[in-house]
C-alpha positions in Angstrom: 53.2 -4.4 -46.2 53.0 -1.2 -44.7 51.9 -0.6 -40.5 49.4 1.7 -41.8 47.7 -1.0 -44.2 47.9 -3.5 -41.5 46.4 -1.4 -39.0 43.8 -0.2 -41.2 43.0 -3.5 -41.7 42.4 -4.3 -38.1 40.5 -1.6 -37.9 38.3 -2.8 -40.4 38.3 -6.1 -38.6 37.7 -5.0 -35.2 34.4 -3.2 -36.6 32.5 -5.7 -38.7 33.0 -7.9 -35.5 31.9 -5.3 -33.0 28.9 -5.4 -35.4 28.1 -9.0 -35.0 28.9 -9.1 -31.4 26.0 -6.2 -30.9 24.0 -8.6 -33.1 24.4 -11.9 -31.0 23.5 -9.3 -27.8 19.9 -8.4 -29.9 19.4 -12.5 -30.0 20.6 -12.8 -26.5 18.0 -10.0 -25.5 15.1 -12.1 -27.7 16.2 -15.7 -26.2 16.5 -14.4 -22.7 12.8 -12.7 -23.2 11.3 -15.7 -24.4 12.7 -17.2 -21.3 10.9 -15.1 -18.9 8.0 -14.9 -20.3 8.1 -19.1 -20.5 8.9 -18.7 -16.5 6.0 -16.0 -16.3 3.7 -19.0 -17.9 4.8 -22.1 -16.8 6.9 -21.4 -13.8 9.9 -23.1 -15.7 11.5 -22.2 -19.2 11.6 -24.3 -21.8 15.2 -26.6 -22.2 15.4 -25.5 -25.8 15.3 -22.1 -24.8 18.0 -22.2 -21.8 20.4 -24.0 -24.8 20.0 -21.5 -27.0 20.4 -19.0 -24.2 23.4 -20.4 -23.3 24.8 -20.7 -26.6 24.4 -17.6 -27.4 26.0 -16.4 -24.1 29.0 -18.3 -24.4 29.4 -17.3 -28.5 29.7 -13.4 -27.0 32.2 -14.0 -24.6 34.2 -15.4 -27.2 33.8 -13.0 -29.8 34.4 -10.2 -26.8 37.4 -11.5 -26.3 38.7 -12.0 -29.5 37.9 -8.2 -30.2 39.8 -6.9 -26.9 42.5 -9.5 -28.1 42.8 -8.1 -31.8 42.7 -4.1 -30.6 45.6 -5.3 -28.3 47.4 -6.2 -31.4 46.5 -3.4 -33.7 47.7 -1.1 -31.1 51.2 -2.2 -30.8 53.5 -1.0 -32.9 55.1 -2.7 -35.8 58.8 -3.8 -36.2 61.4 -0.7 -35.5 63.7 -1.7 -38.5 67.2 0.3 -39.5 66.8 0.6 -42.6 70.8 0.4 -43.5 71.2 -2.5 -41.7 67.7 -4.3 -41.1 68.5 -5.0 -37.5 66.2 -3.6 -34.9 67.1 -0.5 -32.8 68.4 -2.3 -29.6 71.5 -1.9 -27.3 74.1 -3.4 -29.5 75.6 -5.1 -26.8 71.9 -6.3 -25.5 71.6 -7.7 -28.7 74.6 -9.7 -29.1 74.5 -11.6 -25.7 70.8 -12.2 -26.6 71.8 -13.6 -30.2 75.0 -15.3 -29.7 75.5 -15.4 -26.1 78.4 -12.5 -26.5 78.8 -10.9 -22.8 82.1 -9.3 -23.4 80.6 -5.8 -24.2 78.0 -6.4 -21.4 81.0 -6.3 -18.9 82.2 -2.9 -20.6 78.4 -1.1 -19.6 78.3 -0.4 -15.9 74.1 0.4 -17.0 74.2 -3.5 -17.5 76.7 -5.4 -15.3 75.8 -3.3 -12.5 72.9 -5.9 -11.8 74.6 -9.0 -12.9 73.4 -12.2 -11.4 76.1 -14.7 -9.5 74.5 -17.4 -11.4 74.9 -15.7 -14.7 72.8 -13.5 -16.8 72.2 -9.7 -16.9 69.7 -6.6 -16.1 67.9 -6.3 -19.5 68.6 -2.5 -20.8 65.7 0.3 -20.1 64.0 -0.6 -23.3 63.8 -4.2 -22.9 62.0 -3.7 -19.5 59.7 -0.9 -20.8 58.6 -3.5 -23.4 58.0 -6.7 -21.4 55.8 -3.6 -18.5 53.8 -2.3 -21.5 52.8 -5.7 -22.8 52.1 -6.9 -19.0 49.7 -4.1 -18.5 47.9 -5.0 -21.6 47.7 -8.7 -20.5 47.0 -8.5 -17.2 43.4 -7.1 -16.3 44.3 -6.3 -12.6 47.4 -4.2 -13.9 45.0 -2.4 -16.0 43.0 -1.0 -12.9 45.1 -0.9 -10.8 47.8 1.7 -9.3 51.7 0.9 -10.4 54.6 2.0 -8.9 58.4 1.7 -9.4 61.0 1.3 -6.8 64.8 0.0 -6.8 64.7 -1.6 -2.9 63.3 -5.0 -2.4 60.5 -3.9 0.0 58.6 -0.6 0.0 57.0 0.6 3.0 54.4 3.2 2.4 52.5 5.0 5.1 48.9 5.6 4.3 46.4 8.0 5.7 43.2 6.2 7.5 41.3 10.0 7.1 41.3 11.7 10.0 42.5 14.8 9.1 40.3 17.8 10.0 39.7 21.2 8.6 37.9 24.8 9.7 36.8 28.0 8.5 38.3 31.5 9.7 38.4 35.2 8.5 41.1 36.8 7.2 42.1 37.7 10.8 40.9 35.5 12.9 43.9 32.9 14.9 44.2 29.3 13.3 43.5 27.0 15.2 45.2 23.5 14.9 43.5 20.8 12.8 43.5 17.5 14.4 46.1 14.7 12.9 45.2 12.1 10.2 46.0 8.4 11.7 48.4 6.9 9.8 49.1 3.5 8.7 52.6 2.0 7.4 51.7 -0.4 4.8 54.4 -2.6 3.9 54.6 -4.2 0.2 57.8 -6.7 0.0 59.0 -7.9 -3.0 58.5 -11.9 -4.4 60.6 -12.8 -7.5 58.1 -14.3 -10.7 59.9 -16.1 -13.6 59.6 -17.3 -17.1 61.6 -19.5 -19.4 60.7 -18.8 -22.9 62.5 -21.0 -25.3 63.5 -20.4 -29.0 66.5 -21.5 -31.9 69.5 -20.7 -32.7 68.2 -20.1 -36.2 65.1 -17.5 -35.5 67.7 -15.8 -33.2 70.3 -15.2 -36.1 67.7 -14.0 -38.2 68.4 -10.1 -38.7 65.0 -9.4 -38.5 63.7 -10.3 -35.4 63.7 -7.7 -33.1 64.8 -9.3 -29.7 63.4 -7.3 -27.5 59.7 -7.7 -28.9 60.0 -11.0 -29.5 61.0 -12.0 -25.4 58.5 -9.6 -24.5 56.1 -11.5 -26.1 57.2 -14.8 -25.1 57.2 -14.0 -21.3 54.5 -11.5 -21.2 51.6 -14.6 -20.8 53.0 -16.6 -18.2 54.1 -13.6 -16.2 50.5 -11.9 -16.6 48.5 -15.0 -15.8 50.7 -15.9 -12.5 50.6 -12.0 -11.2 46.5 -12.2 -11.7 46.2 -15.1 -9.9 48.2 -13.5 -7.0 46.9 -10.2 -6.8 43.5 -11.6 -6.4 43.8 -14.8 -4.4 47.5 -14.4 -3.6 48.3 -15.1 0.5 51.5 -13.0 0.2 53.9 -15.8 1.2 56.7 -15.5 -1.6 53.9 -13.6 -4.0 51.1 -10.4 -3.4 48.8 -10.3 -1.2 45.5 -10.6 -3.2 42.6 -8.4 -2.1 40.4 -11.4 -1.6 43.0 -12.4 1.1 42.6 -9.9 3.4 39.9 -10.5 6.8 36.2 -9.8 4.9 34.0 -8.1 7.2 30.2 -6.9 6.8 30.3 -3.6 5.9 28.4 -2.7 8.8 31.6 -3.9 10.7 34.1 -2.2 8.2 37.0 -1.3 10.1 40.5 -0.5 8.3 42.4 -3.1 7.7 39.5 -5.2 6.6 37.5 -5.6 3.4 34.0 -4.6 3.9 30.9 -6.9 2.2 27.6 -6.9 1.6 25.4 -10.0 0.9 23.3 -11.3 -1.2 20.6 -12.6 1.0 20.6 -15.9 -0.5 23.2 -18.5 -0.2 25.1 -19.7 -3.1 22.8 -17.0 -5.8 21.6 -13.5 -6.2 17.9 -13.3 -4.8 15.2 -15.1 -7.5 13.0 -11.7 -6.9 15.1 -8.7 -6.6 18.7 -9.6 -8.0 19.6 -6.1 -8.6 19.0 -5.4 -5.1 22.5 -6.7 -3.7 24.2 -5.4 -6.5 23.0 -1.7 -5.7 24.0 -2.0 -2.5 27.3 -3.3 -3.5 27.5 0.0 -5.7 27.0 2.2 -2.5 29.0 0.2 -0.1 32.2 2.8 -0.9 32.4 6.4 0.1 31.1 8.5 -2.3 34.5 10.0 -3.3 35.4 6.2 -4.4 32.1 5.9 -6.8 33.4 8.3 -9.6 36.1 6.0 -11.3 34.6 2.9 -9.4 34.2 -0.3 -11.6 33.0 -3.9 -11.0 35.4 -7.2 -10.7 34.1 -10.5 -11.5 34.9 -13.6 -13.5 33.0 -14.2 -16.8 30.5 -16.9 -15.8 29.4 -14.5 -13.5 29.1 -11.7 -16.0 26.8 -14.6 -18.0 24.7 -14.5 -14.9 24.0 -10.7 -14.8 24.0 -10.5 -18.5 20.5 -11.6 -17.7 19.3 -9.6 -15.3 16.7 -6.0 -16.3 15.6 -3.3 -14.2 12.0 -2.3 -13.2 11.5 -0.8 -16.7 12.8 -3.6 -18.6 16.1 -2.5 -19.4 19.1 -4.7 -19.3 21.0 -3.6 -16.5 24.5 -5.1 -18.4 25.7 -3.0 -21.7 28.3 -4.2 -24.3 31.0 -1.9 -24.8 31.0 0.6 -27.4 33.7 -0.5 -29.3 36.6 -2.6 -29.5 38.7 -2.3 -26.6 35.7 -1.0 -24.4 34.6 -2.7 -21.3 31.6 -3.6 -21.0 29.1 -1.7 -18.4 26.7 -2.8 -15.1 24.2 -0.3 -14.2 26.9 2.4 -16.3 30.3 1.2 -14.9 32.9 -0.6 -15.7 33.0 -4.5 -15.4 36.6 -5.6 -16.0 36.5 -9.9 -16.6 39.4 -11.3 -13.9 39.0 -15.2 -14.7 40.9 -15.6 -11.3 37.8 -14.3 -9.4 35.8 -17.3 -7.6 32.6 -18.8 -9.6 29.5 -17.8 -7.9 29.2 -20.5 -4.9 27.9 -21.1 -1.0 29.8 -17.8 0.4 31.7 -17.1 -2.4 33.4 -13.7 -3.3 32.4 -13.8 -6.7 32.5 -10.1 -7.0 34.2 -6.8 -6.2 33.5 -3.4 -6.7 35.8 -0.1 -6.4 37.8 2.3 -7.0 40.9 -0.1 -7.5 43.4 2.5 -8.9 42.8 3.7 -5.2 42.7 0.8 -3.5 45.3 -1.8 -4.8 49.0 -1.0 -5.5 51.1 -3.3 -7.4 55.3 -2.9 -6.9 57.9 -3.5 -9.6 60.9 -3.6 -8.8 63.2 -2.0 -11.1 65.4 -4.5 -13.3 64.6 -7.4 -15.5 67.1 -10.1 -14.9 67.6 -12.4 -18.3 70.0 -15.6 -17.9 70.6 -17.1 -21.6 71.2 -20.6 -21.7 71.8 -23.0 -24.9 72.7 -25.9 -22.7 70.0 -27.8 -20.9 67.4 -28.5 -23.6 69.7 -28.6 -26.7 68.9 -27.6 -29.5 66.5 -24.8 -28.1 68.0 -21.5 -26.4 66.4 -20.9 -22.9 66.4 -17.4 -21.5 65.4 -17.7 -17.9 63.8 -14.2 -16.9 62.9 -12.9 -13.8 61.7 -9.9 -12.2 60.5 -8.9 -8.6 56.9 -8.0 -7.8 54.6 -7.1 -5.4 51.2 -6.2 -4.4 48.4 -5.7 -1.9 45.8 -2.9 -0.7 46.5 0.0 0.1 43.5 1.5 1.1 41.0 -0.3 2.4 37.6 2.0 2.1 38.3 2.0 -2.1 37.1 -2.2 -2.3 33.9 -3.5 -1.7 33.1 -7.2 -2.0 29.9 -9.0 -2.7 29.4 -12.3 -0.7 27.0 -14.4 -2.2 25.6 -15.7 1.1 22.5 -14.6 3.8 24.7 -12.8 5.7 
């Protein structure tokens, strides 16, 4: 079957669901109507109603994330076969150590054995990195927002301006005088090592087809993306990131750098029962507004359920599905990205964050993916134990706002 068939075909897919999961938001609309208007009446809504609410709720999260899920796949690209040989385009000496275990022409590439471990294994060639980055940043939602950057030492210091700087008008003639200095802060971002150990046969790896590359990409990408969310969000920065939920919160009223400005919610444990929105707009114009432009909203799906709900003085729904497959989804017209690592909405929780996170967080890779192949310890399976070196944290602290779900 040809790529272009298959990826018309998820085309094709993608759309009729996009269609029904606009559908389930017109019956979410009606059920959650009903609802208020049973509150309006009665002070309480009926427990039929609240089921179907839910229901319905839960059946578009799913459906949303099996469409982001199935444009993920339609946009990779399809087995790179030779079509004289049927083997994929890989380093030939890549692919025999990952097939057979072969490290004899490894040793002959300085590219390779320049980074090879004392415990065995190898630097995985350019494109095998490239791969197993690509499908990270489509795994990972914090990757997705975030700003990436490449380095070959194992801890990059980066100073960062606080603002500060100052500027003037003169005429043509006139003397210049001096501007006064931006404070500067050196930020450091040290590296912590992540690992996988995806496992195959002997069999699937003799099979000429298979392109190696691809297929350990794949097999690590998962575990590696859900262990790097998890840190950049909550992550103390002990042997992993530093998450930007781990750094001193502050009212935003108090905001100094180095801290993480919030703003409540007035209520403790909930959004306020009269004016929900209210916290959330303030939340919006916490950051500067230099930050607001490409600014987007953080938060856990249960969450999202909770403001799926919510309309604003002329009756519009203040949350927007996405216009297509692939699309986030939009609060009060930006961007919500779903992080299932953010906290559920609780007594002086953090249950959501709002920014301009290419700005604001930086996430370090390291160059070099280290592989270590090893048919011994779970015969008759081949382990390749894979690491790579990461790390993570804010680096400016004005571009991340937080919303604390507590009086004050």
């Amino acid at each position: 079957m040809k790529k272009e068939t298959k990826m018309a075909r998820a085309r094709s897919t993608a759309q009729s669901g996009m269609e029904e999961f606009l559908c389930a938001f017109d019956a979410f609309k009606q059920t959650n109507d009903l609802r208020l208007v049973e509150i309006e009446k009665k002070q309480t809504a009926d427990v039929l109603t609240e089921e179907k609410l839910a229901r319905i709720d839960s059946a578009m999260t799913e459906q949303k994330g099996a469409l982001d899920r199935l444009h993920m796949r339609a946009g990779r690209p399809g087995l790179d076969l030779n079509t004289e040989t049927g083997r994929s385009e890989v380093n030939p000496a890549w692919d025999r150590y990952i097939r057979q275990g072969d490290a004899s022409r490894l040793h002959e590439l300085k590219s390779l054995s320049a980074g090879s471990d004392v415990d065995g294994g190898y630097v995985a060639p350019d494109e095998t990195q490239t791969e197993i980055d690509r499908l990270l940043s489509e795994a990972s939602p914090i990757r997705g927002i975030a700003s990436v950057h490449q380095t070959s030492s194992g801890n990059l210091r980066k100073p960062v301006s606080q603002g500060g700087a100052t500027s003037g008008w003169v005429s043509e003639t006139a003397a210049r005088p001096e501007t006064g200095s931006p404070t500067l802060d050196l930020i450091e971002f040290p590296m912590a090592e992540i690992y996988a150990m995806p496992a195959t046969t002997q069999a699937l790896l003799d099979d000429a087809v298979v392109n190696v590359d691809q297929w350990l990409a794949e097999e690590v990408r998962d575990v590696l993306a859900a262990q790097e969310t998890t840190a950049f969000v909550t992550g103390d920065g002990a042997s992993k990131p530093k998450g930007f939920l781990s750094y001193t919160n502050v009212a935003q009223s108090a905001h100094a750098w180095g801290q993480v400005g919030y703003v409540a919610t007035g209520t403790d444990g909930g959004f306020d029962s009269s004016s929900p929105m209210d916290a959330i707009l303030d939340l919006i114009y916490a950051p500067k507004s230099v930050y607001r432009p490409n600014a987007r909203f953080v938060m856990n799906r249960r969450t999202v359920s909770a403001v799926r709900k919510f309309k604003d003085a002329d009756g519009n729904y203040i949350w927007q599905p996405g216009s297509g497959a692939g699309q986030p989804s939009t609060l009060l017209g930006y961007s919500v990205t779903e992080v299932e690592d953010m906290p559920d909405i609780a007594s002086d929780s953090f249950s959501m964050a709002f920014g301009d996170f290419r700005r604001g967080y930086l996430i370090v890779d390291r160059s070099g993916v280290n592989v270590v192949r090893d048919p011994y310890s779970a015969k008759p399976y081949v382990l390749f134990y894979t690491t790579k070196r990461v790390g993570g944290g804010i680096q400016d602290f004005h571009a991340i706002k937080l919303l604390k779900f507590a009086t004050s």
